[in-house]
N, C-alpha and C positions, 0 to 999 in steps of 0.2 A: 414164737413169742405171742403171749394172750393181744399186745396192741397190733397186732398187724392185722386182725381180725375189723377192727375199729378205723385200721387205712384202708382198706380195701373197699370197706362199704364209702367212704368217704368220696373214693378214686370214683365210685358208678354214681356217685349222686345219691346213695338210698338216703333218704332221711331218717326212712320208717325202721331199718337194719340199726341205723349209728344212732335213733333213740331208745330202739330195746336194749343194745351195746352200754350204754350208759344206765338203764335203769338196773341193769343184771349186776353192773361193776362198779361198786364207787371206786373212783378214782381218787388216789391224794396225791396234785402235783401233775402234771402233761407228760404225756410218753412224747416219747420221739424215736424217729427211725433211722435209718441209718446214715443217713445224712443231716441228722440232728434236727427235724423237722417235727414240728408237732399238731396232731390234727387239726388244731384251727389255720397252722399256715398254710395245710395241702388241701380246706374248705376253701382260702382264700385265693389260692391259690387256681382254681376247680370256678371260682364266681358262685359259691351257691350260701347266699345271704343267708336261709334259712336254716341250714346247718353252722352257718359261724356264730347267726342268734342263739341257736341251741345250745353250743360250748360255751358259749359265754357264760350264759344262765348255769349251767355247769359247775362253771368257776373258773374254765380255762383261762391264765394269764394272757392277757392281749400284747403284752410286752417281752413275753417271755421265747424263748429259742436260741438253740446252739447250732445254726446253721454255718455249715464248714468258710460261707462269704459273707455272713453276717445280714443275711436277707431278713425284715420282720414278719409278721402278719399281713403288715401294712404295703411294706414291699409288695408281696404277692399280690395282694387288692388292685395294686395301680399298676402292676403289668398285664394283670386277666381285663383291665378294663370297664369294670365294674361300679361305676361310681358309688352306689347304694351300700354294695359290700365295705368302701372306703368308709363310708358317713358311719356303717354300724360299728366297724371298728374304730373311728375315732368319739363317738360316743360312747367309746366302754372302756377309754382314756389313752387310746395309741399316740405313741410321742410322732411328731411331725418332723423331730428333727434328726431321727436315730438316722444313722448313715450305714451302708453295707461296706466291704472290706474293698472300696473302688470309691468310698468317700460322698456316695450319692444318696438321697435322701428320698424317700419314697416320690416326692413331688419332682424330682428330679428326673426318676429312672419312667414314671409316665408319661412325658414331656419328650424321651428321647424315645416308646414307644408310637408316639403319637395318639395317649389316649388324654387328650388334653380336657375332657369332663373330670377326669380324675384329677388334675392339677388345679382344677377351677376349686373343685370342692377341699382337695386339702389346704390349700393355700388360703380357701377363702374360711375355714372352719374354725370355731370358737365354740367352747362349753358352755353351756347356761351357767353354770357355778361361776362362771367370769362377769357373768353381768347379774346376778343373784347377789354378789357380793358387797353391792351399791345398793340392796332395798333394807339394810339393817344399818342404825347410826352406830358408831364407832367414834372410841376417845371419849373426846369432851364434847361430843357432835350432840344434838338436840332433837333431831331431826333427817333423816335418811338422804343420801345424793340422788335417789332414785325416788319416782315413786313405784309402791309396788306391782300395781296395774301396768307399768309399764315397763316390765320385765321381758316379758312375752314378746312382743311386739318389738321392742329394744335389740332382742336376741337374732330375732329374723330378720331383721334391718341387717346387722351386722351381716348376717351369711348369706346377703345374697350375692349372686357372680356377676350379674351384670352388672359394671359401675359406671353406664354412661349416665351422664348427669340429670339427663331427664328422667330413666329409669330409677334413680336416687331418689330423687325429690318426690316421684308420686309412691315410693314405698314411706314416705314421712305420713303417708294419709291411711285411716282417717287419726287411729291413735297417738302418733308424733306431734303434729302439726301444731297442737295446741301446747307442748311444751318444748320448743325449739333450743329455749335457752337451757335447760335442765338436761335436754339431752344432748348437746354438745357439750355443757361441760362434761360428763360423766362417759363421753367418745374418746375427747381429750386425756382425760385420766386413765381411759382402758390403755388406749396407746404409747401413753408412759410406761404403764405396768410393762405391755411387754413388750419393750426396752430394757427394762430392769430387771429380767427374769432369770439373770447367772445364765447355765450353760440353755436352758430353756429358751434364749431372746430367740421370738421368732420378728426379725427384720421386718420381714413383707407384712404382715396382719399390724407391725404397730404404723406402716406407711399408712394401710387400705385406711385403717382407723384415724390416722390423719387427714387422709382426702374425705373420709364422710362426714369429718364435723368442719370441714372446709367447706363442705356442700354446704352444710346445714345456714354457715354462717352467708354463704350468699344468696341462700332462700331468704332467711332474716333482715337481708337488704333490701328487696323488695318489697319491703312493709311501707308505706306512704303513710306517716304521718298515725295519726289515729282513725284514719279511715277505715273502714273492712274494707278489703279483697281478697283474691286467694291468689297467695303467693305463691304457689308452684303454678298455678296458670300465667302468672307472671313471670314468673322463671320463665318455662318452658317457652313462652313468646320471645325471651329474651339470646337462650341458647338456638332457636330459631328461624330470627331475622333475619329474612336475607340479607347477603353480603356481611353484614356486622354481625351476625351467632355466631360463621365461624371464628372470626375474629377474638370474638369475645372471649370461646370456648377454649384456643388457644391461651391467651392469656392470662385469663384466671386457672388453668392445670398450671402455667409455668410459677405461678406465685403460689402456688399451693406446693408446689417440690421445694422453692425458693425458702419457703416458711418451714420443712421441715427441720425440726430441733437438729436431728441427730444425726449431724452432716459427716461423719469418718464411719456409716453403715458402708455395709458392699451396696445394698440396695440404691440408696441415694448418688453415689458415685456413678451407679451404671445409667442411670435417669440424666443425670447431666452429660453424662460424656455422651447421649444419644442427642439430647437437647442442644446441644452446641454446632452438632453437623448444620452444617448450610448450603445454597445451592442446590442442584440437585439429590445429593443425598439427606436433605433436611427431610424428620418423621415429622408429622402430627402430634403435638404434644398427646393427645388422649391416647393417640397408640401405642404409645413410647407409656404413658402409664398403665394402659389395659394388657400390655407381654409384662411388664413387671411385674404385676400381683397375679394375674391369671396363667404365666407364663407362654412362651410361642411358640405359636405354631407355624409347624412345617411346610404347611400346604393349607389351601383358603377353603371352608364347607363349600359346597355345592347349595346354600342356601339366601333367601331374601330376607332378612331381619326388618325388624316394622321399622319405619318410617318416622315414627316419634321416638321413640327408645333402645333400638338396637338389639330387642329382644329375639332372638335369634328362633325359638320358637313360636313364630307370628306366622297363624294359619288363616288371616282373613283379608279378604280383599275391596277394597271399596266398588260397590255397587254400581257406581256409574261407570268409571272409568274401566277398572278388573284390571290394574295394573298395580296399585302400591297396595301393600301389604300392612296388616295394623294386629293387634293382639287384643285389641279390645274398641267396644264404642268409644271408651273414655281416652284412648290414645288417639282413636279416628278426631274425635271432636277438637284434642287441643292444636290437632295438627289442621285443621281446616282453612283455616285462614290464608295459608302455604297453599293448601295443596288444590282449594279451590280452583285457584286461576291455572295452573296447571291441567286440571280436571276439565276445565272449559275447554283450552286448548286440542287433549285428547276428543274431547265430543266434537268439532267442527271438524279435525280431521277429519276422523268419522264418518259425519255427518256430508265431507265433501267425497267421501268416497262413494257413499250411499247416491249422491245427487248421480254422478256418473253410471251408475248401475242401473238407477231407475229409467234415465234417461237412454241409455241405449236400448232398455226393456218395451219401452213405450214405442220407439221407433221401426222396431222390429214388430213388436204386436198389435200397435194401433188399438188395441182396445184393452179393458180391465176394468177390476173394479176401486171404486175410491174404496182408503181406508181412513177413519176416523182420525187425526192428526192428537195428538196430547200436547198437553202446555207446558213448558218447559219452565221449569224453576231453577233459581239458584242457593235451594236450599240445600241443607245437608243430606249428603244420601246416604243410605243403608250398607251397612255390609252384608257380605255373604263368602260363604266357607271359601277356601280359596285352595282347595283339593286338586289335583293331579286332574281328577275327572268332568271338574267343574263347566257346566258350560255356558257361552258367551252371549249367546242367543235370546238371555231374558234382560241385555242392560238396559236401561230405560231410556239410556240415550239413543243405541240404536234402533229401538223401534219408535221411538219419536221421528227421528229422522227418518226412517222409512214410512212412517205413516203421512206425516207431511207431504215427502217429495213423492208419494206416490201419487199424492189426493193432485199437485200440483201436476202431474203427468198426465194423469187421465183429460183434467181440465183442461191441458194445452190440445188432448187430442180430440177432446169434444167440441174446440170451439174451431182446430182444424175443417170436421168432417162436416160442422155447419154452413162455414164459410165454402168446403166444396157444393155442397147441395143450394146454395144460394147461387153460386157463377151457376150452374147447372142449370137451373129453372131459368135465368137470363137468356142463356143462350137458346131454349127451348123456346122460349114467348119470339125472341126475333125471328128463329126459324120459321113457324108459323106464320108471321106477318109478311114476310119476305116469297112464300108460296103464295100464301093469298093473292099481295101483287103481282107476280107473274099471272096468274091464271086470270085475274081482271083484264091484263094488258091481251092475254090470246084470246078470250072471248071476244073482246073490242074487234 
């Protein structure tokens, strides 16, 4: 058969074979092989992004296949584990909710893979045409729900994965911020829509979209009056108070499930029946809503997520200390306030570990040289990469503390060896006077 020419290059990877393949043959319609497969699901299949761009451009139907279990495109995407390949196929209009012949849904069957990026991205994914649809007035409307500069930025709001709440609020900046009201209504109204979408409803995205204009509105509560401040700096001090953030954070996710309209979802059902364990088995309200939309996992990454927002790709480390983790200066700075005294605490350890080291040092060698002591501040410190290879030897607290306790080591030994050479020269003058007088008294 002429397509088996077109599987095979697909099967090695060639790109450059399966695009000469294509410019040789127009194609009307997708082959499939004998298991009803068609070359975009065994690209997808394969994880090679840039051959599923290529059929797409093509024309190949991203929804289309007769596979003997009902596997889609999409399927194949989120078992090869592939997030990227996931996102190209659902931007070329992959249904999220097609199910294979075992009733499971692409976000599903990566979930029991254990390729949990893939379930972050399908679950958390939305169309621009869905939020495009708010910058045109409609009816008897006068004027747009959207503005249209804020389409863009609307859009990436919507699809990001991580929904801890501080990671929410600083994606409101800088373009959100200044219309909070206009974008929660038009949050609200997306998460109606889909609710409303016949066999379409996707459950989880009309929640996600409930919790982020639930965000929005309790940024908007931190407004004081007609004063300026910045309300996600206020936020964020408020989801991180000691003892009362968590508090807090609990709270307001429980009133935001509380407030969802559309209480006979499976989604919402599975949120309370989690929320109501007590005792011991009581979750974290946030964690109980981060497995609902993001779905759970199996087993915990081997990784440190930052310290102010949970971003799980947070490659830097604070300078002083080189123990918490941050993903940017502007996550280190709001988080200071916290982590300062924390930070202090680590440098006196430190700092008393160093005293012990110098001091057996000086005892043992009795001599060395001072080293210039630095001043210690409690301002904010710098980050630096916070790599596998990173090393510890340039923190500024350490060598504060070792310049210090050395300077004070040498000093205790120099004032040691003066005070021996002083008893010394004493004992030296009386010996002398003491011979004199004997030899006065044997002359006599």
């Amino acid at each position: 058969m002429e397509g088996n020419e077109l599987f095979t290059y697909i099967g090695n990877n060639d790109y450059e074979g399966v695009q000469k393949f294509l410019s040789e043959h127009k194609l009307k319609g997708d082959l499939y092989d004998d298991h009803g497969m068609t070359p975009l699901q065994h690209a997808a299949y394969k994880g090679n992004k840039q051959i599923c761009q290529l059929l797409l451009d093509h024309g190949a139907d991203v929804n289309s296949g007769r596979h003997e279990h009902g596997y889609s495109a999409l399927h194949f995407a989120a078992l090869s584990g592939k997030d990227d390949v996931c996102t190209c196929l659902l931007a070329a209009g992959a249904k999220t909710y097609a199910t294979n012949s075992v009733g499971r849904t692409a976000s599903q069957m990566a979930a029991f893979v254990g390729n949990h990026k893939c379930v972050a991205v399908i679950n958390n994914y939305i169309g621009k045409s869905d939020v495009d649809y708010y910058i045109l007035a409609r009816g008897l409307e006068t004027s747009p729900k959207l503005d249209p500069i804020l389409a863009e930025p609307l859009h990436n709001f919507i699809m990001q994965v991580n929904i801890h709440p501080v990671r929410v609020a600083l994606n409101l900046l800088p373009s959100l911020i200044s219309h909070l009201p206009q974008v929660r209504k038009v949050v609200t109204l997306m998460s109606e829509k889909q609710m409303k979408a016949g066999p379409e409803t996707n459950e989880i995205m009309a929640f996600k979209l409930h919790y982020l204009a639930f965000i929005i509105g309790e940024v908007q509560k931190c407004k004081q009056g007609d004063k300026e401040c910045d309300l996600v700096e206020l936020f964020v001090r408020k989801v991180h108070r000691p003892i009362h953030g968590e508090k807090y954070v609990e709270m307001f996710v429980r009133d935001c499930v509380r407030e969802f309209p559309y209480r006979e979802c499976m989604v919402f059902k599975q949120m309370v029946s989690s929320l109501s364990r007590s005792g011991g088995d009581a979750i974290p309200a946030l964690s109980v809503l981060t497995t609902a939309i993001n779905g759970h996992r199996g087993f915990a990454d081997d990784t440190q997520p930052c310290a102010t927002c949970a971003e799980e790709s947070a490659t830097k480390k604070c300078a002083k200390c080189k123990v918490v983790r941050y993903c940017d200066r502007e996550c280190q700075r709001l988080h200071w306030f916290i982590h300062k005294k924390e930070c202090a605490r680590s440098n006196a350890a430190s700092s008393s570990t160093s005293t012990t080291t110098e001091q057996d040092n000086s005892t043992s060698n009795q001599s060395g040289n001072s080293a210039s002591p630095r001043k210690e501040t409690n301002s904010e410190p710098h980050l630096v990469q916070g790599g596998e290879n990173s090393q510890d030897n340039s923190s500024p607290s350490n060598s504060e503390a070792k310049g210090t306790l050395s300077s004070e080591a040498v000093n205790q030994d120099q004032n040691t060896d003066s005070s021996k050479s002083v008893r010394n020269n004493d004992e030296s003058i009386d010996q002398e006077k003491l011979t004199e007088k004997v030899s006065n008294l044997v002359c006599t």
